[in-house]
Phi, psi and omega in degrees: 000116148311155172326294188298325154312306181292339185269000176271333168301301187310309210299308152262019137282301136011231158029264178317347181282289172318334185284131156287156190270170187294135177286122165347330185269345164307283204323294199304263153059283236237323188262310204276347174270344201288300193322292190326301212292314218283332217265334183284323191301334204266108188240168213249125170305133198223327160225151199241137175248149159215174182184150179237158184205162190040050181262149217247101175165125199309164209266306158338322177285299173288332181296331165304320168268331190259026178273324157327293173298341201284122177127327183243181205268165200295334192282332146010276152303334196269333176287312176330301171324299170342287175299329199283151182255046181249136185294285217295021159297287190307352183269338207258336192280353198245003163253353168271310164305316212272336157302312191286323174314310161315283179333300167309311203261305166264018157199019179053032178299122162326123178273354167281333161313330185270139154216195207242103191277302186241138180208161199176118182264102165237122153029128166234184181277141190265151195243149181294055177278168184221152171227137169243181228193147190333179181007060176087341213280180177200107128008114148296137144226127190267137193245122183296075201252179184235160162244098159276135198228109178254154169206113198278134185255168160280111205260010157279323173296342198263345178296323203292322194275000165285332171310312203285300209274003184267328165296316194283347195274333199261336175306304146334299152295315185326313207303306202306306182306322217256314178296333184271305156310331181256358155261326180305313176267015158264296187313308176315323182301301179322330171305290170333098174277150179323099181280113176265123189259000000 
């Protein structure tokens, strides 16, 4: 070791000496704005997304399987899933684990509550092949790919908003019911002509 090393070394020990250390009431402080961020940040989750993309199977091809599914709950589709005899099945089942595994690990969602609210087979980019053919020519081929797209809904946010219009359908009738009656006997009045005494 040189001189200039060693005088860079004093120089930052120096330094860690002269720093004071942080007070405990910064530190508390400091874990009680984190705790706040943390209580503010947990917002209530309504849907889980996941997607596979440029999977070599044509979107068409897929769409025969997630057409099956779209609507039901997940442990369901995967039994459902199951049955089907199709190559993109296995592409549609590691994209349904891989949404409920989001759900569970990152926002801690229950997997009997999902069910699979939105699914979707779309156009990936298509690859160019020739194939060749007689008297000089060549054939096209297209080799297809898909982008799939799930989005698992929460099935207590969607109980709750069925209820309110089911109160509001029988409140209506009561009204519908409570008008009519109160109009027939105003018309009956109306009828009545006016007895002069």
């Amino acid at each position: 070791m040189g001189k200039d090393q060693k005088k860079d070394i004093k120089k930052k020990e120096e330094v860690k000496e002269t720093k004071s250390p942080k007070s405990v009431l910064v530190d508390e402080d400091q874990v009680k704005k984190e705790d706040k961020k943390k209580a503010t940040d947990k917002k209530e989750v309504k849907e889980v997304k996941a997607r596979a993309r440029f999977l070599k199977v044509s979107p068409k091809k897929a769409k025969l399987v997630i057409d099956e599914i779209r609507g039901l709950q997940v442990d369901k589709a995967l039994e459902k899933l199951s049955l089907i005899n199709k190559w993109a099945t296995r592409d549609v089942v590691k994209l349904l684990n891989s949404a409920i595994a989001n759900a569970e690990n990152n926002f801690e969602l229950n997997r009997k509550d999902l069910y699979i609210n939105h699914i979707a087979a779309n156009q990936g980019p298509t690859l160019h092949r020739w194939k060749p053919a007689a008297f000089g020519r060549a054939h096209p081929i297209r080799k297809r790919t898909a982008h799939l797209d799930i989005i698992l809904g929460f099935k207590k946010a969607k109980a709750e908003k069925e209820e309110k219009p089911e109160a509001k359908k029988e409140n209506k009738k009561s009204d519908k019911k409570a008008d009519k009656k109160g109009s027939k006997q105003s018309s009956d009045k109306a009828q009545e002509p006016e007895k002069i005494i």
